[in-house]
KOLKOLKOL-408155 format. One record per atom (N, C-alpha, C, O): x, y negated, z; atom name; residue in three letters; chain. Coordinates in nm, 4 decimals. Atoms other than C-alpha are relative to their C-alpha. Example, Ala and Ser with C-alpha at 12.3 -4.5 7.8 and 13.67 -1.06 7.14 Angstrom:
BEGIN
[[0.0890; 0.1190; 0.0000]; 'N'; 'ALA'; 'A']
[[1.2300; 0.4500; 0.7800]; 'CA'; 'ALA'; 'A']
[[0.0900; -0.1200; 0.0000]; 'C'; 'ALA'; 'A']
[[0.1936; -0.1181; 0.0665]; 'O'; 'ALA'; 'A']
[[-0.0820; 0.1190; -0.0060]; 'N'; 'SER'; 'A']
[[1.3670; 0.1060; 0.7140]; 'CA'; 'SER'; 'A']
[[-0.0770; -0.1090; 0.0730]; 'C'; 'SER'; 'A']
[[-0.0261; -0.2198; 0.0899]; 'O'; 'SER'; 'A']
# end
This chain:
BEGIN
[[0.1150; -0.0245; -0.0847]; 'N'; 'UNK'; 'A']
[[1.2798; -0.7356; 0.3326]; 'CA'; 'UNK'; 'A']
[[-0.1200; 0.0359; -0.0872]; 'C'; 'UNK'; 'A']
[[-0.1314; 0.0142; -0.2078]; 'O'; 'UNK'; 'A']
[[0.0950; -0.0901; 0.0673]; 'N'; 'UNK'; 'A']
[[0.9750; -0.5492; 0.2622]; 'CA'; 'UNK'; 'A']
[[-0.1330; -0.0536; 0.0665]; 'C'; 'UNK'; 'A']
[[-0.1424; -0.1174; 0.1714]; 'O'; 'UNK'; 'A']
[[0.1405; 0.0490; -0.0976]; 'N'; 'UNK'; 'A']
[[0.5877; -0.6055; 0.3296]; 'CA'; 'UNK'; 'A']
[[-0.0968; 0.1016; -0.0746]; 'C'; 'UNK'; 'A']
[[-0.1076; 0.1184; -0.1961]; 'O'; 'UNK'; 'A']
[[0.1459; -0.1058; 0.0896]; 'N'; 'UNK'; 'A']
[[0.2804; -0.3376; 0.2639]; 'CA'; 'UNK'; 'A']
[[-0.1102; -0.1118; 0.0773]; 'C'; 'UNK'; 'A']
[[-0.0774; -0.1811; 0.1735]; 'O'; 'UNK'; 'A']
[[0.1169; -0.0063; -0.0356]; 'N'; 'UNK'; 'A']
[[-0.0754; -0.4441; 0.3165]; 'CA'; 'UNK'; 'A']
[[-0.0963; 0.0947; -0.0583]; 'C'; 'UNK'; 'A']
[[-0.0873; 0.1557; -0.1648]; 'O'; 'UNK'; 'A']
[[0.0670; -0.0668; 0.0524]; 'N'; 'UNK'; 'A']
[[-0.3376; -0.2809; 0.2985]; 'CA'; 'UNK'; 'A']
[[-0.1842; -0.0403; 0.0094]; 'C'; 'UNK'; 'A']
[[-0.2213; -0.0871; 0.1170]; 'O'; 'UNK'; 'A']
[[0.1496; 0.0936; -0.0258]; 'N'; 'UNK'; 'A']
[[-0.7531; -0.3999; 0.2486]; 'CA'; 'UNK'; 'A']
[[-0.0949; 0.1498; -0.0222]; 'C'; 'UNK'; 'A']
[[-0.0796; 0.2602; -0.0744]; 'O'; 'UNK'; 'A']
[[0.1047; -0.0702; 0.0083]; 'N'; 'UNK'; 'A']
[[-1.0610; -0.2579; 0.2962]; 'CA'; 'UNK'; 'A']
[[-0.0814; -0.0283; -0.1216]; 'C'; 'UNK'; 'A']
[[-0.0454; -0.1271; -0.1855]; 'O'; 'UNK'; 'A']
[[0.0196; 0.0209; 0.1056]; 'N'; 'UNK'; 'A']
[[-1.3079; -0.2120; 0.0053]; 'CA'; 'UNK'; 'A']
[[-0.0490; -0.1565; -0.0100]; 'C'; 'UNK'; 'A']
[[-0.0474; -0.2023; -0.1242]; 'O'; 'UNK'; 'A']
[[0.0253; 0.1288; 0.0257]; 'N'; 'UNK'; 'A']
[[-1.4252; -0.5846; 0.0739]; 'CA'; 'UNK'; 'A']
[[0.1007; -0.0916; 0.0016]; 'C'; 'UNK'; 'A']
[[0.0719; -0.2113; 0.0043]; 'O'; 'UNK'; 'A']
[[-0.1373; 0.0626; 0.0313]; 'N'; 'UNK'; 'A']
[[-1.0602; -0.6982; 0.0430]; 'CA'; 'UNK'; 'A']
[[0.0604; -0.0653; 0.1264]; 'C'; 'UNK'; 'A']
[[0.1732; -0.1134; 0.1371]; 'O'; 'UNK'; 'A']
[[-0.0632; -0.0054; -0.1560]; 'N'; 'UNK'; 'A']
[[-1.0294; -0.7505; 0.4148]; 'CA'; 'UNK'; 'A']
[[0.1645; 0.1041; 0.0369]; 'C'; 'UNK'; 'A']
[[0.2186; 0.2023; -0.0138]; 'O'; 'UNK'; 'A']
[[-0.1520; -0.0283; -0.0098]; 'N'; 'UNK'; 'A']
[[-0.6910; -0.6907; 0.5514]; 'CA'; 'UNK'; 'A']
[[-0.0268; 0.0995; 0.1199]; 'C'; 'UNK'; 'A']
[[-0.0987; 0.0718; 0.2159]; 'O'; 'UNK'; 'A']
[[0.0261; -0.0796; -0.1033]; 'N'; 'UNK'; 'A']
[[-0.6639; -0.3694; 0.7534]; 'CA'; 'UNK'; 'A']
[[0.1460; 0.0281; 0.1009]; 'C'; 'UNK'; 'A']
[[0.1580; 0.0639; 0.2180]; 'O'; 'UNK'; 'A']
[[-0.0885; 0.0077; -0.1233]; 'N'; 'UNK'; 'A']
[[-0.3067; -0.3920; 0.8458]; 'CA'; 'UNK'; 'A']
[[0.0849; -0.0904; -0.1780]; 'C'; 'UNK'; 'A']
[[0.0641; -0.0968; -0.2992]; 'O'; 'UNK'; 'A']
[[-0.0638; 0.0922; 0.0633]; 'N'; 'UNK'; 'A']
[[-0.0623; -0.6239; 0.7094]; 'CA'; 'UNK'; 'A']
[[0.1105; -0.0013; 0.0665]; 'C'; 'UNK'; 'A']
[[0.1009; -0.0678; 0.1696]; 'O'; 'UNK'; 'A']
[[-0.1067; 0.0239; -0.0710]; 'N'; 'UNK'; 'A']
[[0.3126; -0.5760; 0.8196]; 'CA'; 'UNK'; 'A']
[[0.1075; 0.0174; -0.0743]; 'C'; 'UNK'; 'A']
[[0.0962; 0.0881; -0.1744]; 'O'; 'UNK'; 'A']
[[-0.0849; -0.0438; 0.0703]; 'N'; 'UNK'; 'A']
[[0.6535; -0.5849; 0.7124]; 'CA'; 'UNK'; 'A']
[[0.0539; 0.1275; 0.0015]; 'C'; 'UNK'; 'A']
[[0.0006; 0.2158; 0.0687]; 'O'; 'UNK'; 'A']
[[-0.0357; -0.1778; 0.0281]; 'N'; 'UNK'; 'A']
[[0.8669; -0.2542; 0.6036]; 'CA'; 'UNK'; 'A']
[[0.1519; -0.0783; -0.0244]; 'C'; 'UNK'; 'A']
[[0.1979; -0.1537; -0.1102]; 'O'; 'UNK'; 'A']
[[-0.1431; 0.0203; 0.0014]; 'N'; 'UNK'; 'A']
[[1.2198; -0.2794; 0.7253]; 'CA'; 'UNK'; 'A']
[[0.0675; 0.1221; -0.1166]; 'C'; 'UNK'; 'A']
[[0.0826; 0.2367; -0.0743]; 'O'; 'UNK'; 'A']
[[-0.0817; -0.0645; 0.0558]; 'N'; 'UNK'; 'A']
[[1.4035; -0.1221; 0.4216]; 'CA'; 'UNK'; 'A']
[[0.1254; -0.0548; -0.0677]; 'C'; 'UNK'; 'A']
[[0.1513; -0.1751; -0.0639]; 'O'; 'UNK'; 'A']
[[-0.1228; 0.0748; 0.0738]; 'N'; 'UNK'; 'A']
[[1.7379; -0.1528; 0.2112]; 'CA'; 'UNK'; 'A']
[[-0.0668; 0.0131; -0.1481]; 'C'; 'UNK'; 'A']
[[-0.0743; -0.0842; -0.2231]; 'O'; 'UNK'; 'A']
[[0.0509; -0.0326; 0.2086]; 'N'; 'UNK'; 'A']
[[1.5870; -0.0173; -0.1697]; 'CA'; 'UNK'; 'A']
[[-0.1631; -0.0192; 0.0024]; 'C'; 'UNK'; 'A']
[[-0.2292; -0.0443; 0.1031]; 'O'; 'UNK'; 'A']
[[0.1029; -0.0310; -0.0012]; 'N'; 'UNK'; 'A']
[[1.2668; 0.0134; -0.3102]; 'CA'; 'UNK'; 'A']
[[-0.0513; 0.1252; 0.0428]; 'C'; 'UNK'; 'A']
[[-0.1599; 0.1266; 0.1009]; 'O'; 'UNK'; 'A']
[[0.0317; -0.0673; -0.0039]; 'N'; 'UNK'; 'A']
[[1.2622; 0.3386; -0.2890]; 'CA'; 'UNK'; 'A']
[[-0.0368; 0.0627; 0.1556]; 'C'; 'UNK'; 'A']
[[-0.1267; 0.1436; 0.1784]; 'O'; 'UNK'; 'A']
[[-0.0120; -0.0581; -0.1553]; 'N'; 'UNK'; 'A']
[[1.3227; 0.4055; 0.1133]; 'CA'; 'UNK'; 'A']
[[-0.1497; -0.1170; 0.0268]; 'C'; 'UNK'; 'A']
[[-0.2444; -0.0672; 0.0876]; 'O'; 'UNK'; 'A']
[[0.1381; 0.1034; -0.0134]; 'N'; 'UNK'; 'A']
[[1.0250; 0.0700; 0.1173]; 'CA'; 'UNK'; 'A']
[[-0.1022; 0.1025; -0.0238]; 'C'; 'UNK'; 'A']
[[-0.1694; 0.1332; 0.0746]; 'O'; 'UNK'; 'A']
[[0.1238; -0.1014; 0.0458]; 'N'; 'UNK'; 'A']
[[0.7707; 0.3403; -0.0774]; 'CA'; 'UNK'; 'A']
[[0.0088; 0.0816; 0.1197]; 'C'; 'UNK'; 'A']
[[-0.0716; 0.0914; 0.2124]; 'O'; 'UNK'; 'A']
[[0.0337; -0.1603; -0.1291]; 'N'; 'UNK'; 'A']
[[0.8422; 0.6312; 0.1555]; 'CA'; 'UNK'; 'A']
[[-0.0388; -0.0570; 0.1119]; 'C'; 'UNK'; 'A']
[[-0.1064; 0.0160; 0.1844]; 'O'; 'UNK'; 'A']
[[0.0174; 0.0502; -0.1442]; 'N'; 'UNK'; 'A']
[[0.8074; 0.4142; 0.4505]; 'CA'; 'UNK'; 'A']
[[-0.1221; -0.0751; 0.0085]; 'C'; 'UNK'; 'A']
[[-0.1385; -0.1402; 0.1117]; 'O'; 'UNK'; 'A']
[[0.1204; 0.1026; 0.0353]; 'N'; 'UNK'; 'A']
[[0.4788; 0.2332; 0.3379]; 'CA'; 'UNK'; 'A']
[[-0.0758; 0.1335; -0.0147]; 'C'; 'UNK'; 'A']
[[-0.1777; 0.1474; 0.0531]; 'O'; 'UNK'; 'A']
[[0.0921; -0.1405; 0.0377]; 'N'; 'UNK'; 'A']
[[0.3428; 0.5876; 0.2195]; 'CA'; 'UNK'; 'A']
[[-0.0316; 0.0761; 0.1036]; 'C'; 'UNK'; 'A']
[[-0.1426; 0.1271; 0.1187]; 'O'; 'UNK'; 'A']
[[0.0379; -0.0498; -0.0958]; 'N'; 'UNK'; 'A']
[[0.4074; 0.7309; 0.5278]; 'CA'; 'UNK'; 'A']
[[-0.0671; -0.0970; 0.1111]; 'C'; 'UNK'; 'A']
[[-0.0918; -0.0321; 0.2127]; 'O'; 'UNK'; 'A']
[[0.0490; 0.0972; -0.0340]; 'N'; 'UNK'; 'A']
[[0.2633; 0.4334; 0.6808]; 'CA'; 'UNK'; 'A']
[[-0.1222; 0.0448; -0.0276]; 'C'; 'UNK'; 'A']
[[-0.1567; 0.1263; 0.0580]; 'O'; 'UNK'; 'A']
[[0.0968; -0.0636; 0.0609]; 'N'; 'UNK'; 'A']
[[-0.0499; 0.5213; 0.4964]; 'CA'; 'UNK'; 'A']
[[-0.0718; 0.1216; 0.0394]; 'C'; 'UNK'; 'A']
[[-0.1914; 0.1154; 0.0681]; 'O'; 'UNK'; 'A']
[[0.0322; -0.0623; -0.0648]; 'N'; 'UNK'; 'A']
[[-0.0695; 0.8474; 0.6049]; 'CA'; 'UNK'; 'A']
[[-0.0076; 0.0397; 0.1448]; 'C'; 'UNK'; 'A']
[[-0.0768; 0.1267; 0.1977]; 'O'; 'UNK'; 'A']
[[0.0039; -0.0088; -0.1698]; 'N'; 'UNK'; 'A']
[[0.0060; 0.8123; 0.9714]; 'CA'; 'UNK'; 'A']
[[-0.1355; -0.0235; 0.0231]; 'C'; 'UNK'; 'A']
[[-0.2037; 0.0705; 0.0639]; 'O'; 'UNK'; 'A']
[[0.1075; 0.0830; -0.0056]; 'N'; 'UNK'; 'A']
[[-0.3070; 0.5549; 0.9738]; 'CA'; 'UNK'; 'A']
[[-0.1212; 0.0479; -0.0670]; 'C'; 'UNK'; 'A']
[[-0.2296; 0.0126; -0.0206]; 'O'; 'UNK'; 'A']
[[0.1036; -0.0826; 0.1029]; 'N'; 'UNK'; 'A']
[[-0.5278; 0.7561; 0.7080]; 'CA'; 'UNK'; 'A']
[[-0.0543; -0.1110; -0.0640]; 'C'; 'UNK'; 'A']
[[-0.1677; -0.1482; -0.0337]; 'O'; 'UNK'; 'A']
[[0.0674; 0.1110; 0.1050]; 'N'; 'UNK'; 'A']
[[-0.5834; 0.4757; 0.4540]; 'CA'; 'UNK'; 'A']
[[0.0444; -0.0092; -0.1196]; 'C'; 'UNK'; 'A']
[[0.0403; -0.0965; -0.2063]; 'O'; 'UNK'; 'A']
[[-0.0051; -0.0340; 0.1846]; 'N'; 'UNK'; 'A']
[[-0.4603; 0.6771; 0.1637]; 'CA'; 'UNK'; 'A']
[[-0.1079; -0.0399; -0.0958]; 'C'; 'UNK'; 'A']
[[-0.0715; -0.0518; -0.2128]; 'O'; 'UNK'; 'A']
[[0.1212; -0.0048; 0.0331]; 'N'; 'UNK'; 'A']
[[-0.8150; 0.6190; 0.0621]; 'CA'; 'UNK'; 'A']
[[0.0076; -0.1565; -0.0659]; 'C'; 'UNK'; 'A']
[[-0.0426; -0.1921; -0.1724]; 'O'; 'UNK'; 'A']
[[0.0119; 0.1910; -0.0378]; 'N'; 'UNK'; 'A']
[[-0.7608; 0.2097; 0.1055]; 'CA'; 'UNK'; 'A']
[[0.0969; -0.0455; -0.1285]; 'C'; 'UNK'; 'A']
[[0.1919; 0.0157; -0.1773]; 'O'; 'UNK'; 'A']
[[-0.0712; 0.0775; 0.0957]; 'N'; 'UNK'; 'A']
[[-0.6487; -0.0388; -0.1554]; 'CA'; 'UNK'; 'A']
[[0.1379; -0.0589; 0.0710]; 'C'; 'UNK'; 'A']
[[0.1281; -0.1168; 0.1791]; 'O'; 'UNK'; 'A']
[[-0.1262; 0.0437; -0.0678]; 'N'; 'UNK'; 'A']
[[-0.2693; -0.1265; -0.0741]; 'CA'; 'UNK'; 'A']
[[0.1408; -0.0732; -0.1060]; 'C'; 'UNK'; 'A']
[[0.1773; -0.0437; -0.2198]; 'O'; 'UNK'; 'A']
[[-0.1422; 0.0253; 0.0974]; 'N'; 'UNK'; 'A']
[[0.0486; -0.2953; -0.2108]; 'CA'; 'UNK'; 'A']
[[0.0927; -0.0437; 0.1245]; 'C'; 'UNK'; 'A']
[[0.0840; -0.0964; 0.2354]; 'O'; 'UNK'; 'A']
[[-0.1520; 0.0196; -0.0780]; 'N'; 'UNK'; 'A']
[[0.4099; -0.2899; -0.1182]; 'CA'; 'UNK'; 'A']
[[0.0868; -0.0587; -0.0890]; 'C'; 'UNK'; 'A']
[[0.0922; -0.0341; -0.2095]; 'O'; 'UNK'; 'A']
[[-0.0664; 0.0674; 0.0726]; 'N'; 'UNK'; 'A']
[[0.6566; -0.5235; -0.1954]; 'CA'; 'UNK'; 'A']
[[0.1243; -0.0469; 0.0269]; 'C'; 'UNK'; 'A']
[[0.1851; 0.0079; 0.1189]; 'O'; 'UNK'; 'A']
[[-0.1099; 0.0362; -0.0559]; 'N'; 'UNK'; 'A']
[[0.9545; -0.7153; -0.1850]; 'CA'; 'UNK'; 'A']
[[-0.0304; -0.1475; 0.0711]; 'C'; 'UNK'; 'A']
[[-0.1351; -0.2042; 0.0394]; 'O'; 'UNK'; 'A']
[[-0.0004; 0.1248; -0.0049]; 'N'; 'UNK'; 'A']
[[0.9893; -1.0331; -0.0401]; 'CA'; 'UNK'; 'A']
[[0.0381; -0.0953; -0.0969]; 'C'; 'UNK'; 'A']
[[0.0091; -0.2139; -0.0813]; 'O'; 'UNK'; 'A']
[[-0.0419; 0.1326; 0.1143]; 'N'; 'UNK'; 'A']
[[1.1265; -1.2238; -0.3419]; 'CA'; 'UNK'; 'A']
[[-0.1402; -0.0093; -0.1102]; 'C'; 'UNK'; 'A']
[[-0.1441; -0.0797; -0.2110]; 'O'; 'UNK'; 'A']
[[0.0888; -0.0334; 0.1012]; 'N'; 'UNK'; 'A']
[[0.7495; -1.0781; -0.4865]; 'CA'; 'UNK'; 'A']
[[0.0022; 0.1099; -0.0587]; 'C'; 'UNK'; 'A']
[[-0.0939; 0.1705; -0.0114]; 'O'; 'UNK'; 'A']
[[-0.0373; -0.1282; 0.0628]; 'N'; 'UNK'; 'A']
[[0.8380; -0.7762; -0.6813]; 'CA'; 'UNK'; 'A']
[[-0.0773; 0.1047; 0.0430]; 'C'; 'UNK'; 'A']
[[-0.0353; 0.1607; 0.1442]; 'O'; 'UNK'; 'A']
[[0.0974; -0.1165; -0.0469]; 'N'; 'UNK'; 'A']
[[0.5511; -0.5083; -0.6451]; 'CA'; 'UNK'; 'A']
[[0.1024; 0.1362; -0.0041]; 'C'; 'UNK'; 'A']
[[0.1820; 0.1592; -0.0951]; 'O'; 'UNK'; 'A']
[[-0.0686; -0.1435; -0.0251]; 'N'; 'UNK'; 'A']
[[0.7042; -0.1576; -0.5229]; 'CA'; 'UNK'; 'A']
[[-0.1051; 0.0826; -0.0637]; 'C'; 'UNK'; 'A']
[[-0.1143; 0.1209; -0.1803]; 'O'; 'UNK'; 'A']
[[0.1774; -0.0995; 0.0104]; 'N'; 'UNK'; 'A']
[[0.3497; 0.0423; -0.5019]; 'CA'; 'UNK'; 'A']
[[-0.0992; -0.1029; -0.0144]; 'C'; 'UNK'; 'A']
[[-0.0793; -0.2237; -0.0012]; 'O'; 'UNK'; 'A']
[[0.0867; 0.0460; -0.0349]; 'N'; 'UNK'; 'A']
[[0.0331; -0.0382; -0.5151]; 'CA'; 'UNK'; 'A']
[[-0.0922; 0.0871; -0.0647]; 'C'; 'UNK'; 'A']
[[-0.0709; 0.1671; -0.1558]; 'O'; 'UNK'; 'A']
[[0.1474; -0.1013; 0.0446]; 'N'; 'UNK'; 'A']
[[-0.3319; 0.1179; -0.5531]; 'CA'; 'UNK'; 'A']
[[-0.1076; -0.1056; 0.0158]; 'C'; 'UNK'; 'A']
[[-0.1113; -0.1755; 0.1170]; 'O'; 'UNK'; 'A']
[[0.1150; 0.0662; -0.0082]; 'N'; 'UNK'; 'A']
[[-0.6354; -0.0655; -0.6204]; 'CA'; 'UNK'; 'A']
[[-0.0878; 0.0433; 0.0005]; 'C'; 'UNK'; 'A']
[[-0.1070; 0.1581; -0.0397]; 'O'; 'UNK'; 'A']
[[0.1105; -0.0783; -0.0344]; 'N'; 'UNK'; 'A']
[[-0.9363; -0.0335; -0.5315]; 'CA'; 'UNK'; 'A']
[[-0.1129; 0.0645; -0.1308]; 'C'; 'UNK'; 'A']
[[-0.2074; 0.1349; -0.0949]; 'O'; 'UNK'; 'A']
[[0.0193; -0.0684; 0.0909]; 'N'; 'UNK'; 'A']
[[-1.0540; 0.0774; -0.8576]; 'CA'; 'UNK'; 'A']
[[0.1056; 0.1270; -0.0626]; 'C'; 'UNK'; 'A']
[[0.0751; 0.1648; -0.1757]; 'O'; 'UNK'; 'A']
[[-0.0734; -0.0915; 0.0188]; 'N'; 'UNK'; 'A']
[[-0.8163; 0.3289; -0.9077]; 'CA'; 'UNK'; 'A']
[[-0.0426; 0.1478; 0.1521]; 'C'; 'UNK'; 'A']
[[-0.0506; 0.2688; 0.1313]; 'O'; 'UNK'; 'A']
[[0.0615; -0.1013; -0.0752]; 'N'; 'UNK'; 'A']
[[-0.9333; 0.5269; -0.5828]; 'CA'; 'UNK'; 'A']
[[-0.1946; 0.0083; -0.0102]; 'C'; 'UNK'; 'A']
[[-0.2556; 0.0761; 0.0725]; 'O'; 'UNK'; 'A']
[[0.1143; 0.0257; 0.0271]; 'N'; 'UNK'; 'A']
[[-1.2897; 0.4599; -0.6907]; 'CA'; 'UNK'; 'A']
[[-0.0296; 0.1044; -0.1127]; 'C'; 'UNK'; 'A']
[[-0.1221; 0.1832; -0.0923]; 'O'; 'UNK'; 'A']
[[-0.0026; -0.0765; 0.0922]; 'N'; 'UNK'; 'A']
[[-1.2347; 0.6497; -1.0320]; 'CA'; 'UNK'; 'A']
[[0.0167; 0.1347; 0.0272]; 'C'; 'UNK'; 'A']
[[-0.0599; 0.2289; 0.0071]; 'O'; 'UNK'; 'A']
[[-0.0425; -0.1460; -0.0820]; 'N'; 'UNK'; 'A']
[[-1.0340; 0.9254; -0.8607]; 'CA'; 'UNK'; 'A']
[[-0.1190; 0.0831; 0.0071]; 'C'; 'UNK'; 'A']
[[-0.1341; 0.1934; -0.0454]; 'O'; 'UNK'; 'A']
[[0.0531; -0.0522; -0.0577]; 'N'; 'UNK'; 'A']
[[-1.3219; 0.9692; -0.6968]; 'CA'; 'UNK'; 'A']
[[-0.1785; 0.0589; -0.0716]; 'C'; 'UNK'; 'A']
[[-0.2687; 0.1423; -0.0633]; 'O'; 'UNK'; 'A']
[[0.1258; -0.0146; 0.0969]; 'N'; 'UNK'; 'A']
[[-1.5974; 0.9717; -0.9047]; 'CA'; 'UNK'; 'A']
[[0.0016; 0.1239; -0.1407]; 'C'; 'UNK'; 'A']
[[-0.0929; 0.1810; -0.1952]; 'O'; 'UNK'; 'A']
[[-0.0903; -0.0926; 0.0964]; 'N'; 'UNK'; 'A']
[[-1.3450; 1.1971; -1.1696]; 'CA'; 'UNK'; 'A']
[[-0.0122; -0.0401; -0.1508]; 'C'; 'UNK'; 'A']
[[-0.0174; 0.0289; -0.2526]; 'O'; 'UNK'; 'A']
[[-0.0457; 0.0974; 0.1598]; 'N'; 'UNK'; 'A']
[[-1.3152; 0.8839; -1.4536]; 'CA'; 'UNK'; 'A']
[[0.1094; -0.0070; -0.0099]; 'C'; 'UNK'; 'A']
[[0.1591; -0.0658; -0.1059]; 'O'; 'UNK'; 'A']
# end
């Protein structure tokens, strides 16, 4: 079992649900497109496993830099 969240820049939770997958990899695509359905590519997020094991993730300094072009 799988789980994305995702926070706003004050670390508020904007959605928080699990991600029925079998691999990591079908978890990413399904968390990513998750992401873009919702438009919170923008948003700090991590996906994971249930035993812990980070899949993805983006922090909110990393879309901060992006954006600024550090």
């Amino acid at each position: 079992m799988y789980h994305m969240t995702v926070f706003d820049q004050t670390g508020s939770k904007l959605y928080d649900e699990p991600i029925e997958a079998v691999t990591d990899a079908e978890a990413k695509k399904k968390g990513l497109d998750v992401l873009e359905e919702k438009e919170y590519q923008a948003y700090p997020f991590r996906i994971f496993h249930s035993s812990g094991r980070l899949v993805e993730f983006q922090s909110h300094k990393a879309k901060k830099a992006a954006k600024t072009g550090a």
